[in-house]
PDB file of N, CA, C, O and CB in Angstrom:
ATOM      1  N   UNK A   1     141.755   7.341  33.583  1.00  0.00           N
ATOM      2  CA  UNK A   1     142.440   8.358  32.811  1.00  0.00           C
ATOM      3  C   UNK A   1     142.653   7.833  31.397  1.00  0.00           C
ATOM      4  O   UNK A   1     142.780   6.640  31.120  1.00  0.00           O
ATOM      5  CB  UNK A   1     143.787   8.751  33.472  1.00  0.00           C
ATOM      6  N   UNK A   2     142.677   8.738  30.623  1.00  0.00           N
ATOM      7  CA  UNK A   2     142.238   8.409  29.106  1.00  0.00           C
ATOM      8  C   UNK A   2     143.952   8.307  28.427  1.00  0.00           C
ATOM      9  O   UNK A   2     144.535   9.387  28.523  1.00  0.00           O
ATOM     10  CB  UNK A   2     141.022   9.966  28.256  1.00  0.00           C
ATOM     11  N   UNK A   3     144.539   7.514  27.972  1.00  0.00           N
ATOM     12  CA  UNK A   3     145.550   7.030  27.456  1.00  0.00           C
ATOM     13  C   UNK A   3     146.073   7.999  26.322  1.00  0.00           C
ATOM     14  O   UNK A   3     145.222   8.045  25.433  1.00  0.00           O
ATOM     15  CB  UNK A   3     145.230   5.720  27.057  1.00  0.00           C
ATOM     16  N   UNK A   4     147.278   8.870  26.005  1.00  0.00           N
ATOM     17  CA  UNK A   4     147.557   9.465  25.104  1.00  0.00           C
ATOM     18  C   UNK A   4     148.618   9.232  24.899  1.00  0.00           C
ATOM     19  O   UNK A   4     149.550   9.010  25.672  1.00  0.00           O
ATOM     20  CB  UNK A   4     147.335  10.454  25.109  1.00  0.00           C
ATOM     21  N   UNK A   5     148.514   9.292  22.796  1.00  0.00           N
ATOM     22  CA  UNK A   5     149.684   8.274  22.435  1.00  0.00           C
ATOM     23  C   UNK A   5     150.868   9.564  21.976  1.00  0.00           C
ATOM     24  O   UNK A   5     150.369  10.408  21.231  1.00  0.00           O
ATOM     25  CB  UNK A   5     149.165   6.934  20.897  1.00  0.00           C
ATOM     26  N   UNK A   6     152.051   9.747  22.266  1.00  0.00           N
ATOM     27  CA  UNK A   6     152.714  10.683  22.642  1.00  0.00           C
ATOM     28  C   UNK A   6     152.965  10.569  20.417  1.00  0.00           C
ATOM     29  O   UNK A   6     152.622   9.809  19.511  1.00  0.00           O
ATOM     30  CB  UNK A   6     154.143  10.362  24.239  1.00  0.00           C
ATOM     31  N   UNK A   7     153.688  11.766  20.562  1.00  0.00           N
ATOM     32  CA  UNK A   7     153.740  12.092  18.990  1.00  0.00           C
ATOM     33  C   UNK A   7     154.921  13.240  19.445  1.00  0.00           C
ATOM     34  O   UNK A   7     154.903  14.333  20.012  1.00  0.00           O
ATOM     35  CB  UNK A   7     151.993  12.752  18.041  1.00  0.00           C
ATOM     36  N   UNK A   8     155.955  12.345  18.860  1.00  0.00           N
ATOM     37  CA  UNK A   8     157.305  13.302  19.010  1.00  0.00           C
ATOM     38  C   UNK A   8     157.334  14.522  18.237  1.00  0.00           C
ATOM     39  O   UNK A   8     157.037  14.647  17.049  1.00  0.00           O
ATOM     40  CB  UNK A   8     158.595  12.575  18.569  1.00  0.00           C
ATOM     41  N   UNK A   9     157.849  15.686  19.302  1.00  0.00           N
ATOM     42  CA  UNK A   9     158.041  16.723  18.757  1.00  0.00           C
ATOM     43  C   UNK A   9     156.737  17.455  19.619  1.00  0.00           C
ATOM     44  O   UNK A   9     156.866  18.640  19.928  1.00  0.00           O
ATOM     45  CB  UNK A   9     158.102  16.598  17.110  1.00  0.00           C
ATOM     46  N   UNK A  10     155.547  16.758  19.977  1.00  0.00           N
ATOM     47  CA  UNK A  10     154.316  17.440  20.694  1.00  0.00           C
ATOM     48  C   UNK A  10     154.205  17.564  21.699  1.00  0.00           C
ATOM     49  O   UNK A  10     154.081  16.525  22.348  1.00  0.00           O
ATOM     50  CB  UNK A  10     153.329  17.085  20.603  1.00  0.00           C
ATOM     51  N   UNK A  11     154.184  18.700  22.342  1.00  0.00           N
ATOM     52  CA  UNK A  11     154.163  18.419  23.866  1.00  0.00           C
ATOM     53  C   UNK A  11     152.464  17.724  24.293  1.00  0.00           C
ATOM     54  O   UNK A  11     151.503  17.691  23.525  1.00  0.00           O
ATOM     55  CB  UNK A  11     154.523  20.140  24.770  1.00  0.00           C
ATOM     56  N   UNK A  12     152.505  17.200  25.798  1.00  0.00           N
ATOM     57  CA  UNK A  12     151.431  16.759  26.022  1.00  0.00           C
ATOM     58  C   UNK A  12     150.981  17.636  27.173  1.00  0.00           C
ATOM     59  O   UNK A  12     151.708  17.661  28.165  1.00  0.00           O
ATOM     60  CB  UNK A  12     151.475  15.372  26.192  1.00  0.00           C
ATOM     61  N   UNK A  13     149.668  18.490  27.161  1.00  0.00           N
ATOM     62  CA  UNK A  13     149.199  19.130  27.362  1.00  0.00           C
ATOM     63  C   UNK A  13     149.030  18.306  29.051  1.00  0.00           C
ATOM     64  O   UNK A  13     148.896  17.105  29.286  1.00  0.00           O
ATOM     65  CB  UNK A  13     148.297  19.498  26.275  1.00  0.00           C
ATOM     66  N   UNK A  14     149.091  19.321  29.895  1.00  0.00           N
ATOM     67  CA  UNK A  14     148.917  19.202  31.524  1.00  0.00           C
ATOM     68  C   UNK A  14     147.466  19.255  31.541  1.00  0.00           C
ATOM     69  O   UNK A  14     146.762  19.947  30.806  1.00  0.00           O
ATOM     70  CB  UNK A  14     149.653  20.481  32.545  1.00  0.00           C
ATOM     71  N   UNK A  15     146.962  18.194  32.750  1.00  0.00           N
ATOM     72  CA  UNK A  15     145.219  18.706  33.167  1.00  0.00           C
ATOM     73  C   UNK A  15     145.347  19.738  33.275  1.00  0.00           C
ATOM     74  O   UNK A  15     144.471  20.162  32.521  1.00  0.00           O
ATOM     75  CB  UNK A  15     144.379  18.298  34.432  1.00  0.00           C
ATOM     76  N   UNK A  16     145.825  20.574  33.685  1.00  0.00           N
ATOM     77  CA  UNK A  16     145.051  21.889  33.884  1.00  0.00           C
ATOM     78  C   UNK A  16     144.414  22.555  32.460  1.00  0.00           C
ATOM     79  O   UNK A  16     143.291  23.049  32.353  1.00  0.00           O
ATOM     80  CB  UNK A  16     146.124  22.991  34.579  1.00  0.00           C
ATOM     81  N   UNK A  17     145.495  22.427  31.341  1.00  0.00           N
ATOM     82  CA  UNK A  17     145.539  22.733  29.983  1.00  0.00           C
ATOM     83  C   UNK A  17     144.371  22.122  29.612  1.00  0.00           C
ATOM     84  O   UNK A  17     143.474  22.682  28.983  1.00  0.00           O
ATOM     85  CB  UNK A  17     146.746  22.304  29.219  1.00  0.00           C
ATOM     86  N   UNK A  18     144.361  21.003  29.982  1.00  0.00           N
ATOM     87  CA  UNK A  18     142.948  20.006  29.155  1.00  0.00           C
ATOM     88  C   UNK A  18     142.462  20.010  29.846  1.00  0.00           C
ATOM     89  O   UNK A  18     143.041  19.029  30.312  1.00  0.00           O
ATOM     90  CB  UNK A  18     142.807  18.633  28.597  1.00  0.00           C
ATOM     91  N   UNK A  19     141.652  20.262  30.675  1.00  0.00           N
ATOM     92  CA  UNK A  19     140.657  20.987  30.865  1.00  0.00           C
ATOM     93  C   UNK A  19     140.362  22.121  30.601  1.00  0.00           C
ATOM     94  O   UNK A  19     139.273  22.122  30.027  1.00  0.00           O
ATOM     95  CB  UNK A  19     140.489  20.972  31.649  1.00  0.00           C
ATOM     96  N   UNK A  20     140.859  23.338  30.745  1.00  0.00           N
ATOM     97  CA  UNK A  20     140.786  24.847  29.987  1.00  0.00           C
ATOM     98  C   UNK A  20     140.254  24.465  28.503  1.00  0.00           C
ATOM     99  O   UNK A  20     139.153  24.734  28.022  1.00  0.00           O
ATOM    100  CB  UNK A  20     142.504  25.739  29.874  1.00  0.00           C
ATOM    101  N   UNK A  21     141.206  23.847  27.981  1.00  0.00           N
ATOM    102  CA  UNK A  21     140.923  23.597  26.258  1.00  0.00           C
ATOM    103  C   UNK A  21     139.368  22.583  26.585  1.00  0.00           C
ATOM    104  O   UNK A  21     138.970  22.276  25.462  1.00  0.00           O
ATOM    105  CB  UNK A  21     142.667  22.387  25.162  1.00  0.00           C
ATOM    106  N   UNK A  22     138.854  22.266  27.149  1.00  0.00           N
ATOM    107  CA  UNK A  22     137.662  21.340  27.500  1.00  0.00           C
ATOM    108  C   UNK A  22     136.338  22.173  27.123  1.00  0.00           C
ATOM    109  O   UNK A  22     135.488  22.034  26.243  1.00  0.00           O
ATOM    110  CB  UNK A  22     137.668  20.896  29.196  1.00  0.00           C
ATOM    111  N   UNK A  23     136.608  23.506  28.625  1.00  0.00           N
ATOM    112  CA  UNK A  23     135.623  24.342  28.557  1.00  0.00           C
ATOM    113  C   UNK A  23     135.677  25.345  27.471  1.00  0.00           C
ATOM    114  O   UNK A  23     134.629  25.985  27.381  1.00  0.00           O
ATOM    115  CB  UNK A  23     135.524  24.900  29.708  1.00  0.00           C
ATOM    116  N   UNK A  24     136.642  25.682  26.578  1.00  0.00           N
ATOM    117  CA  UNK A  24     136.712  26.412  25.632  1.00  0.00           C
ATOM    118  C   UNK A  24     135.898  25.987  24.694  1.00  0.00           C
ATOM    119  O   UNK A  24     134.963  26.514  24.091  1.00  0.00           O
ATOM    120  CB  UNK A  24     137.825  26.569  25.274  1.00  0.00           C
ATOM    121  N   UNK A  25     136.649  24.426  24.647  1.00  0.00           N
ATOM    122  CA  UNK A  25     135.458  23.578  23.522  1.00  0.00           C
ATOM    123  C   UNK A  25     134.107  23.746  23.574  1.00  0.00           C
ATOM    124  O   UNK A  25     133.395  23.674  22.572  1.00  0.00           O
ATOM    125  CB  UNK A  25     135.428  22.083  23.639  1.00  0.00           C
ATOM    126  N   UNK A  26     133.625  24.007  24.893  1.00  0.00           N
ATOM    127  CA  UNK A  26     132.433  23.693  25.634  1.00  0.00           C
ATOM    128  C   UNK A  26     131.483  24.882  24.935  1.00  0.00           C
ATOM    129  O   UNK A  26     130.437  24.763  24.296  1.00  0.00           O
ATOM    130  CB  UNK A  26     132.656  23.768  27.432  1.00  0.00           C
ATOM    131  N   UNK A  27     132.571  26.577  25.458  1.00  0.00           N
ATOM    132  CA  UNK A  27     132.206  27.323  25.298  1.00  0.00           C
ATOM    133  C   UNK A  27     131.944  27.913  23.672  1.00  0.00           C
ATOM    134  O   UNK A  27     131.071  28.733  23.389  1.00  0.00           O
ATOM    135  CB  UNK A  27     132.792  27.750  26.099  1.00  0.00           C
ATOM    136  N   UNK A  28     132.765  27.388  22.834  1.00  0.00           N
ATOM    137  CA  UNK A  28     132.690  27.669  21.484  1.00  0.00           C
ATOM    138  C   UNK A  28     131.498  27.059  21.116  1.00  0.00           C
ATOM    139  O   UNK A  28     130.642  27.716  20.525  1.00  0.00           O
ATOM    140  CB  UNK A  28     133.831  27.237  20.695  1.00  0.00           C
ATOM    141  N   UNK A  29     131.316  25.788  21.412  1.00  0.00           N
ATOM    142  CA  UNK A  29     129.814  25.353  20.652  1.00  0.00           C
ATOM    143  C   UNK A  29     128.737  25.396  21.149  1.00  0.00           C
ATOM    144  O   UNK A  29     127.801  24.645  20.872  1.00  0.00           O
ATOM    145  CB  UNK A  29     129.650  24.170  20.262  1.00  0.00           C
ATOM    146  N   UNK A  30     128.732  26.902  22.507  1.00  0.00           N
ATOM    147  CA  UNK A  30     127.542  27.446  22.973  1.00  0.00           C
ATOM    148  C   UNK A  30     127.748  28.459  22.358  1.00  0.00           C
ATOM    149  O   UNK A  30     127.552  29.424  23.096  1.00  0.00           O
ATOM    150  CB  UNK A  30     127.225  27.579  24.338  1.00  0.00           C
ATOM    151  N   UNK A  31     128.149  28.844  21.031  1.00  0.00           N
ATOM    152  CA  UNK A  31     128.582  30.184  20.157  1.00  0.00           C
ATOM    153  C   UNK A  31     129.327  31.685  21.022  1.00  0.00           C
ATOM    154  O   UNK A  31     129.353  32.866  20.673  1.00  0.00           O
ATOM    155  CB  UNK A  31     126.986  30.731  19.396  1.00  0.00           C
ATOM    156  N   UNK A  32     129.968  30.858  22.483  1.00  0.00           N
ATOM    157  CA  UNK A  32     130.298  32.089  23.200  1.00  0.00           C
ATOM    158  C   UNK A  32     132.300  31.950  22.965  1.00  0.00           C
ATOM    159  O   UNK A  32     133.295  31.574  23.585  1.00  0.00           O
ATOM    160  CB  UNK A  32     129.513  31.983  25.198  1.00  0.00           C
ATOM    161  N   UNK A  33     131.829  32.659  21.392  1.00  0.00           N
ATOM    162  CA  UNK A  33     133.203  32.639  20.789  1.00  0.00           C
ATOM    163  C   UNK A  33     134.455  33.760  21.577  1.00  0.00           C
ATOM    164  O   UNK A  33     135.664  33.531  21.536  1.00  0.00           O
ATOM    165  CB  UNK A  33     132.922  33.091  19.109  1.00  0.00           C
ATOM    166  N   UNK A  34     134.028  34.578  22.041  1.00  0.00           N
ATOM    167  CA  UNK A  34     135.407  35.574  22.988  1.00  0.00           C
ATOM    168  C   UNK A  34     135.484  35.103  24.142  1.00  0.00           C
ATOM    169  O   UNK A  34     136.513  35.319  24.784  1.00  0.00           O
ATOM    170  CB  UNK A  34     135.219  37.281  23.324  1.00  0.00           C
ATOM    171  N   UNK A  35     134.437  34.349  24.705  1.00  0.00           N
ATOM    172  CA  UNK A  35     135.164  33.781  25.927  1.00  0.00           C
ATOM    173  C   UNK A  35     136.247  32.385  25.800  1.00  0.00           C
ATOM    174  O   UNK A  35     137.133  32.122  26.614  1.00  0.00           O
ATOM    175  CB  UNK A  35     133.954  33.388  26.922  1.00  0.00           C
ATOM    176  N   UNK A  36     135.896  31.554  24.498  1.00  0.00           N
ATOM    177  CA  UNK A  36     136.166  30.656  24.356  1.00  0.00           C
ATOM    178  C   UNK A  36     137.733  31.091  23.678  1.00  0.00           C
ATOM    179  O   UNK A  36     138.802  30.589  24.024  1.00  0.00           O
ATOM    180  CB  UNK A  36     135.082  29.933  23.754  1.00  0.00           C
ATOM    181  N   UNK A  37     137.568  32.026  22.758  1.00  0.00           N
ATOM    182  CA  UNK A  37     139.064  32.870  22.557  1.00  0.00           C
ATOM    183  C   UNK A  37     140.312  32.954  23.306  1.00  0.00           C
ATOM    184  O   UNK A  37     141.525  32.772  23.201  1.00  0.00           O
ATOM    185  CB  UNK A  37     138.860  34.103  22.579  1.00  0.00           C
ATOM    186  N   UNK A  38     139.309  33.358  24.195  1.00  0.00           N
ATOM    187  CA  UNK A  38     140.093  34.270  25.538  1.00  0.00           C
ATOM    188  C   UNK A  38     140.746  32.865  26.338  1.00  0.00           C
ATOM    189  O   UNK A  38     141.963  33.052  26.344  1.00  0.00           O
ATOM    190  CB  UNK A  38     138.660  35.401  26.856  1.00  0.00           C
ATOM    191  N   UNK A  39     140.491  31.755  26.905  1.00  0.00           N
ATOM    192  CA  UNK A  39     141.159  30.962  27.512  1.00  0.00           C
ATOM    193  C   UNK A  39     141.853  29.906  26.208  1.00  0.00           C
ATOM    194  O   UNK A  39     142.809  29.194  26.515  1.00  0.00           O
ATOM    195  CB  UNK A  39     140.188  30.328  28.653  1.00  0.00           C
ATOM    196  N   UNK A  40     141.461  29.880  25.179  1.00  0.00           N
ATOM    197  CA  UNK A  40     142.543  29.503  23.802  1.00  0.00           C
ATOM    198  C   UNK A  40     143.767  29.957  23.831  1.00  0.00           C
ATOM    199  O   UNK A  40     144.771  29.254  23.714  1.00  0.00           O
ATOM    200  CB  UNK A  40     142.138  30.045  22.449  1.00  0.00           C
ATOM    201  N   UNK A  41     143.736  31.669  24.058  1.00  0.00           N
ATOM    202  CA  UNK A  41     144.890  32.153  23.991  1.00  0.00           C
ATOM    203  C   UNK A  41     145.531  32.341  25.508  1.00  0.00           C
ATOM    204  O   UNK A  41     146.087  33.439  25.545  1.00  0.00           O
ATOM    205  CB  UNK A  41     144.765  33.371  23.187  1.00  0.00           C
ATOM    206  N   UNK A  42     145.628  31.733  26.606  1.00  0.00           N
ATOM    207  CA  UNK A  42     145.811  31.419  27.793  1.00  0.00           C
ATOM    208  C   UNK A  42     146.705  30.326  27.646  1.00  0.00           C
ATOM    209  O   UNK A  42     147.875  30.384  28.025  1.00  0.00           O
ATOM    210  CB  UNK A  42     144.648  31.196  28.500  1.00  0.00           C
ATOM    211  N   UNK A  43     146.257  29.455  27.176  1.00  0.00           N
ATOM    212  CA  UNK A  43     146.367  28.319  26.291  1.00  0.00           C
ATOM    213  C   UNK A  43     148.095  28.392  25.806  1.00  0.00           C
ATOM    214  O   UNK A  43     149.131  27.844  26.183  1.00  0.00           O
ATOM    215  CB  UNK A  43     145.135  28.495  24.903  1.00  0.00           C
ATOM    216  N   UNK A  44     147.777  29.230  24.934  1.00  0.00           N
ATOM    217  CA  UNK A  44     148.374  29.513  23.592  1.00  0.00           C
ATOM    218  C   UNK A  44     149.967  30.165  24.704  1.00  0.00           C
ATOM    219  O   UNK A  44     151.119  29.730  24.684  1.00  0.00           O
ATOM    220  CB  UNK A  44     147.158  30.955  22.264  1.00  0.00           C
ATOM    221  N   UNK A  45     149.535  30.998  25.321  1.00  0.00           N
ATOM    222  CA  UNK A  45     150.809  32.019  25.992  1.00  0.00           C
ATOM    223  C   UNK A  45     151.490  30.560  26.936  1.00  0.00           C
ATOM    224  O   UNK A  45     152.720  30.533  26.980  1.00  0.00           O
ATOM    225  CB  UNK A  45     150.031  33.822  27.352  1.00  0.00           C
ATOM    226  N   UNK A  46     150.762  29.434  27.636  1.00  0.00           N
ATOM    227  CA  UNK A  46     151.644  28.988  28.860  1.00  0.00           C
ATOM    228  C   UNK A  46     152.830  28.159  27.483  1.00  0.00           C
ATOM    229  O   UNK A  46     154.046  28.027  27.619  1.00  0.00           O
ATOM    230  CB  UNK A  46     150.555  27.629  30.417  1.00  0.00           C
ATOM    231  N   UNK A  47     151.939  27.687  26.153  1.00  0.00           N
ATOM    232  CA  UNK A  47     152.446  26.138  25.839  1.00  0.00           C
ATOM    233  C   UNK A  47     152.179  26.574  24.007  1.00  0.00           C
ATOM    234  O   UNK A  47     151.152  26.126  23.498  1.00  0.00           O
ATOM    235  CB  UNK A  47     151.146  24.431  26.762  1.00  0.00           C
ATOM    236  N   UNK A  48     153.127  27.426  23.129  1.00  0.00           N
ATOM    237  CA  UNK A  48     152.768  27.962  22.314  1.00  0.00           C
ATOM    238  C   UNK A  48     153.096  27.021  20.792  1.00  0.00           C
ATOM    239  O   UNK A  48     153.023  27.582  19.698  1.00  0.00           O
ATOM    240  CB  UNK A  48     153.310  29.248  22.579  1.00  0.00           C
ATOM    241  N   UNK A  49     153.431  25.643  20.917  1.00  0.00           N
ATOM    242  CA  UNK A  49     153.292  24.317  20.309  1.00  0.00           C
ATOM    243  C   UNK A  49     152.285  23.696  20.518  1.00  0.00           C
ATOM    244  O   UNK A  49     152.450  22.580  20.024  1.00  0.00           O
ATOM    245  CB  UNK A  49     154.140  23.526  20.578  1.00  0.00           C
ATOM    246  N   UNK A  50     151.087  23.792  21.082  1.00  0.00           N
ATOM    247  CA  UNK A  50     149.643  23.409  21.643  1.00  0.00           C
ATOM    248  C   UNK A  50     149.221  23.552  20.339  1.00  0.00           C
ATOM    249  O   UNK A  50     149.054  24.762  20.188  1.00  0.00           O
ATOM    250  CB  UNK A  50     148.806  24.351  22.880  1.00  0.00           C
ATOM    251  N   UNK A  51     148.957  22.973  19.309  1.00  0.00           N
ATOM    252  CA  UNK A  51     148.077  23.171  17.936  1.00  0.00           C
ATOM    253  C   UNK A  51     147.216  22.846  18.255  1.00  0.00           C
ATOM    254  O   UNK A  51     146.383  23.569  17.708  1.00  0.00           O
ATOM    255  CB  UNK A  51     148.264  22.606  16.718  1.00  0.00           C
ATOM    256  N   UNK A  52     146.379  21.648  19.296  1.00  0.00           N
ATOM    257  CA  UNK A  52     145.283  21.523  19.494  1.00  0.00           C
ATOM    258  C   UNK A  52     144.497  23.112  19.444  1.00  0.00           C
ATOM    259  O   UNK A  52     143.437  23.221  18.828  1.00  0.00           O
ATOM    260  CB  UNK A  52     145.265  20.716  20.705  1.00  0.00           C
ATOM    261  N   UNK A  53     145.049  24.172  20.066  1.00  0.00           N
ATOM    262  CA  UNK A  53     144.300  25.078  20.732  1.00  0.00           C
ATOM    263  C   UNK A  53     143.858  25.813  19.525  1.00  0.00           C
ATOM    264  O   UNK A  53     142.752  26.337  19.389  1.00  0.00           O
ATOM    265  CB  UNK A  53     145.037  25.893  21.849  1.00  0.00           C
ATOM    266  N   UNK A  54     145.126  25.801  18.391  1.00  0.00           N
ATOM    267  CA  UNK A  54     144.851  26.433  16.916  1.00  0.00           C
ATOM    268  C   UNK A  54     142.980  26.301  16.651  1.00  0.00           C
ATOM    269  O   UNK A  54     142.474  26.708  15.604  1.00  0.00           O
ATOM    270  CB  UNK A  54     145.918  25.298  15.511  1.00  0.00           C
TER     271      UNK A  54
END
């Protein structure tokens, strides 16, 4: 498991989250930008301090 260095004030995103934000990534740079949208803002509704997802 990959080590994350906490940054007060940020929450730290749950596997489930990172992964979602994984395949979004995945999906955006197969140019399948509304699907990749669509679980961003999934994203966005559980954990709405997530700037990664910005």
């Amino acid at each position: 498991m990959a080590s994350r260095r906490l940054v007060p004030g940020k929450p730290v995103i749950a596997s489930k989250e990172d992964n979602q934000f994984k395949e979004a990534l995945k999906l955006y740079e197969q140019k399948q930008y509304k699907k990749s949208t669509k679980i961003l803002d999934q994203i966005l509704k559980k954990n709405s301090g997530n700037l990664e997802s910005l």
